[in-house]
LOBAKOL-78024 format. One record per residue (C-alpha): residue number from 1; residue in one letter; chain; x, y, z. Coordinates in pm, whole numbers, plus 32768, in hexadecimal, padded with zeros to 4 digits. Layout:
N
{atom NUM, "A", "A", {X, Y, Z}} ...
END
This chain:
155
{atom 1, "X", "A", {368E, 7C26, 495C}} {atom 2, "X", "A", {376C, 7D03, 48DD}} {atom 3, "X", "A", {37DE, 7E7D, 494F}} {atom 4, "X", "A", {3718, 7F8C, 48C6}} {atom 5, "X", "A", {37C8, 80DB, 4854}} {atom 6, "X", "A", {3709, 8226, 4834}} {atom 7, "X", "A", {36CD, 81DF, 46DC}} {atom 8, "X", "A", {364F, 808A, 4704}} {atom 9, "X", "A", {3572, 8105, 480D}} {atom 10, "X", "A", {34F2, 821F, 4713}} {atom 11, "X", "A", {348F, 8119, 4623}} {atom 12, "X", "A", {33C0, 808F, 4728}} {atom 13, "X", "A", {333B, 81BB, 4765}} {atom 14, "X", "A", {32B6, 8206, 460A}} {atom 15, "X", "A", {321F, 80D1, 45A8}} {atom 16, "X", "A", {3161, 80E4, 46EC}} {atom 17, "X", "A", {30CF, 8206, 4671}} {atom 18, "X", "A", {307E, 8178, 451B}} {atom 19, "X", "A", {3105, 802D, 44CC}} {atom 20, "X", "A", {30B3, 8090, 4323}} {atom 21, "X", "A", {31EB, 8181, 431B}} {atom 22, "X", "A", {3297, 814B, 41D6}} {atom 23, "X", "A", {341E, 80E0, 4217}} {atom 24, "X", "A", {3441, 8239, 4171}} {atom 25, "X", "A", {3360, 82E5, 4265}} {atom 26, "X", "A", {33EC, 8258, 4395}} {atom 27, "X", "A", {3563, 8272, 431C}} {atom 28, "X", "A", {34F7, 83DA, 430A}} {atom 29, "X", "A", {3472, 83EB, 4438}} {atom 30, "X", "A", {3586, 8338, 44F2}} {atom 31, "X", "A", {369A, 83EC, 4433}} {atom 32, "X", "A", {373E, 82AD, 438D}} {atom 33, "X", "A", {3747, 8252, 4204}} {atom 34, "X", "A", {3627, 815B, 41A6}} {atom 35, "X", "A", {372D, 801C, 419C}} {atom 36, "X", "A", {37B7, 8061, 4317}} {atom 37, "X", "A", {3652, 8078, 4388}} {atom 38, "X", "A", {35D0, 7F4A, 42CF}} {atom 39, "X", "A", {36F2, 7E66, 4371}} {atom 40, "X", "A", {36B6, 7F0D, 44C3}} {atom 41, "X", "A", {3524, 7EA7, 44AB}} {atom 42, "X", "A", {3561, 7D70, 4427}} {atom 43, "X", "A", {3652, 7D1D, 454D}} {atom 44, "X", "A", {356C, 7DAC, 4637}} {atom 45, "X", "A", {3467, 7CA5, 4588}} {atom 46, "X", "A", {353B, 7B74, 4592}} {atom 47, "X", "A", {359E, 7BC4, 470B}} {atom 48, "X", "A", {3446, 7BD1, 4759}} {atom 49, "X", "A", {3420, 7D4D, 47B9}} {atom 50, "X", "A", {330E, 7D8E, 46CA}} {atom 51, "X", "A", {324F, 7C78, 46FC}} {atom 52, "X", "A", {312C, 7CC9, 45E5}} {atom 53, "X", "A", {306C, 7DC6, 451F}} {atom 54, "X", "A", {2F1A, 7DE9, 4526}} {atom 55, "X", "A", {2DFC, 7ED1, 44DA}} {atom 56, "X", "A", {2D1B, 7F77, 461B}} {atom 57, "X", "A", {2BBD, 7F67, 45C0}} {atom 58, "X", "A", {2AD7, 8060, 4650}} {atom 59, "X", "A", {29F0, 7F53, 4706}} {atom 60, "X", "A", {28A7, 8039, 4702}} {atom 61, "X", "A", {28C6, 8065, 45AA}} {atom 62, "X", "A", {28BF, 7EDC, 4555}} {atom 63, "X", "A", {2790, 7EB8, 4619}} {atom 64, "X", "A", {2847, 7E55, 4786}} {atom 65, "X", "A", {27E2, 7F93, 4863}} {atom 66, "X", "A", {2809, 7F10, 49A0}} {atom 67, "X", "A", {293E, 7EC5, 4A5D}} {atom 68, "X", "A", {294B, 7DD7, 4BC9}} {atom 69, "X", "A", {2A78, 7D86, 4CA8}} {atom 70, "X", "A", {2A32, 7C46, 4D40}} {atom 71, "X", "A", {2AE7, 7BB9, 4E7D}} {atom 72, "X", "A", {2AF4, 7A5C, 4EAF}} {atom 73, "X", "A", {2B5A, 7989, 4FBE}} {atom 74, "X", "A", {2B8C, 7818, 4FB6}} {atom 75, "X", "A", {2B15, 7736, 50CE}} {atom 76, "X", "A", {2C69, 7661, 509A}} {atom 77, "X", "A", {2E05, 769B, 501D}} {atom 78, "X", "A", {2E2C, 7563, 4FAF}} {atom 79, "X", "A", {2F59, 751C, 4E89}} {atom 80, "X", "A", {2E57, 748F, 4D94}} {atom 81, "X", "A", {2D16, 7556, 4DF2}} {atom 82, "X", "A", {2DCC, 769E, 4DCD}} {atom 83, "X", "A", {2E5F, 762D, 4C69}} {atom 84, "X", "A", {2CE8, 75BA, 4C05}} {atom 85, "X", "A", {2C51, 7715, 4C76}} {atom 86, "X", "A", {2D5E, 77A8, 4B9D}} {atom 87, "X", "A", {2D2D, 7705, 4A5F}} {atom 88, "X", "A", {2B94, 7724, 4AA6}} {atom 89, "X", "A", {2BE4, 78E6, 4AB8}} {atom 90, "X", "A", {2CCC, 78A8, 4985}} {atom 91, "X", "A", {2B8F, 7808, 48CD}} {atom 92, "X", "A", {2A6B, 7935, 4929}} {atom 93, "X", "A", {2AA1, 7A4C, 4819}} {atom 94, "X", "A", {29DB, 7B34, 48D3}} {atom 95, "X", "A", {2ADD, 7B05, 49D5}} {atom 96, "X", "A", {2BE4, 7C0E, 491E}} {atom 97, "X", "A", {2CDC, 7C19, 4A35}} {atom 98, "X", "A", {2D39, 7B4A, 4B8C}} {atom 99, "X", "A", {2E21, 7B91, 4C7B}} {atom 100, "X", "A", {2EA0, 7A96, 4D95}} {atom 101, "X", "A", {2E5E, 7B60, 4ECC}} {atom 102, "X", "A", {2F05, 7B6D, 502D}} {atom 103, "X", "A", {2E22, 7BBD, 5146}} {atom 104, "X", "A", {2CCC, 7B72, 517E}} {atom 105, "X", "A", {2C42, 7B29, 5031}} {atom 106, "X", "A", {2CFB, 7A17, 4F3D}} {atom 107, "X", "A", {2CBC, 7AEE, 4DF2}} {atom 108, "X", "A", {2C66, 7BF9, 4D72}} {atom 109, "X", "A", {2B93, 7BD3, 4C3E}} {atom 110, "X", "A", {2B48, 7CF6, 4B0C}} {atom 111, "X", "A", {2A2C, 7C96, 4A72}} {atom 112, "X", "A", {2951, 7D5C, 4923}} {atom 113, "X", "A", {2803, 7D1E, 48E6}} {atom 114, "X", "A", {26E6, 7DA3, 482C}} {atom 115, "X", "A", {25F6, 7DCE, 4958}} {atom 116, "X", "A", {2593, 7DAE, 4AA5}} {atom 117, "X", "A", {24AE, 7C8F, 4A6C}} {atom 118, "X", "A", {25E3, 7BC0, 499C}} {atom 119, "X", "A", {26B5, 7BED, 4AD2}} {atom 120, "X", "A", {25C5, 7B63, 4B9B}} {atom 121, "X", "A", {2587, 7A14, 4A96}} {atom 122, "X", "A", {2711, 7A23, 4A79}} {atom 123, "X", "A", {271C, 79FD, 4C1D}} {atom 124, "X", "A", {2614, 78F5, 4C0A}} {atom 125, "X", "A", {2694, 7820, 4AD5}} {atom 126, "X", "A", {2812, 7879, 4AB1}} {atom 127, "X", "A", {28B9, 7909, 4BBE}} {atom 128, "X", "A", {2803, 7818, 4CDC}} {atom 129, "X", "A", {28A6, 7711, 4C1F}} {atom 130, "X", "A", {29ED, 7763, 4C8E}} {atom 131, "X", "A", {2A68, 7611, 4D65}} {atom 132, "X", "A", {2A69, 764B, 4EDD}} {atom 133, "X", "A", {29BC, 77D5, 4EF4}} {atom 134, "X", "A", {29B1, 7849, 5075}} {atom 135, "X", "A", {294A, 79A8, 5020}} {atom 136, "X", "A", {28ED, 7A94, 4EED}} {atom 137, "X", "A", {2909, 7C0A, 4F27}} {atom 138, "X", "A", {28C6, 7D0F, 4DEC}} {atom 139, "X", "A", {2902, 7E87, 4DCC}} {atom 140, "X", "A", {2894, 7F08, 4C8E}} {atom 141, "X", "A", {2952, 804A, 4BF9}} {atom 142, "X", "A", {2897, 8153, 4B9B}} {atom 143, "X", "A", {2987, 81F1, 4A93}} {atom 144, "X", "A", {2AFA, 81EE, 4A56}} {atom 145, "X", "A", {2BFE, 8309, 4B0A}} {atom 146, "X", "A", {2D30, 8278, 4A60}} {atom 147, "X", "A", {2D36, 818F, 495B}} {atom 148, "X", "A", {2E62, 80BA, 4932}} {atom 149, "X", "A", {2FB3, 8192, 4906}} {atom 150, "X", "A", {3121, 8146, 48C3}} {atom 151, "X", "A", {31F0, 80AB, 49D4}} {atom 152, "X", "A", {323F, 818F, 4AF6}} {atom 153, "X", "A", {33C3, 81DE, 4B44}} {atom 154, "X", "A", {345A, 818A, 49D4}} {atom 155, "X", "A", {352F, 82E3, 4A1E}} 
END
């Protein structure tokens, strides 16, 4: 990786916040001329600091209301069990993010759905799937305090 300066960092910064700036707009906004900036991005692409762009979709209003954090905890650790459960999470879509977990629980699972009663199939048919399960343990979020923000600590 490569050392970030302030204006690297403010870069960063403002494509966090919207990723469809204009090189013009964020030049502005970073105080460089639009070629600087566009060399500085790219760089920051081909390092792999900006890792992607994408779009955040507003998951009530594309029928997906209801948001569960699932906790999962294998019965073994085994090399080619662990890669199998792996690839298995990488194949769910309503699994939208998993995190490898230390402590209790093995992962922690975000998971949208339309309804109660879906989540319910989806634990039946989809998630019970998962090779080796010891334990399944859901808390469903009842709305959103902070939806996801720019890196802390850029500055």
């Amino acid at each position: 990786m490569r050392d970030l300066d302030d204006i690297d960092r403010r870069i960063l910064l403002e494509l966090q916040r919207d990723g469809r700036l204009s090189n013009q707009d964020l030049a502005d906004r970073v105080g460089l001329s639009p070629s600087p900036c566009l060399r500085r991005v790219r760089l920051l692409e081909e390092a792999g600091v900006i890792a992607g762009y994408r779009a955040v979709v507003d998951q009530e209003a594309v029928g997906l209301p209801i948001t569960a954090f699932v906790r999962i905890t294998l019965e073994s650790h085994e090399f080619e069990l662990v890669e199998r459960v792996e690839a298995r999470i990488r194949q769910v879509p309503e699994i939208v993010e998993a995190y490898l977990l230390a402590g209790d629980q093995d992962y922690l699972l975000k998971i949208t759905i339309d309804s109660f009663a879906s989540y319910e199939d989806f634990v039946r048919t989809r998630l019970r799937t998962i090779p080796a399960l010891a334990s399944i343990q859901t808390t469903f979020a009842f709305g959103v305090t902070k939806q996801v923000s720019p890196l802390p600590n850029l500055f």
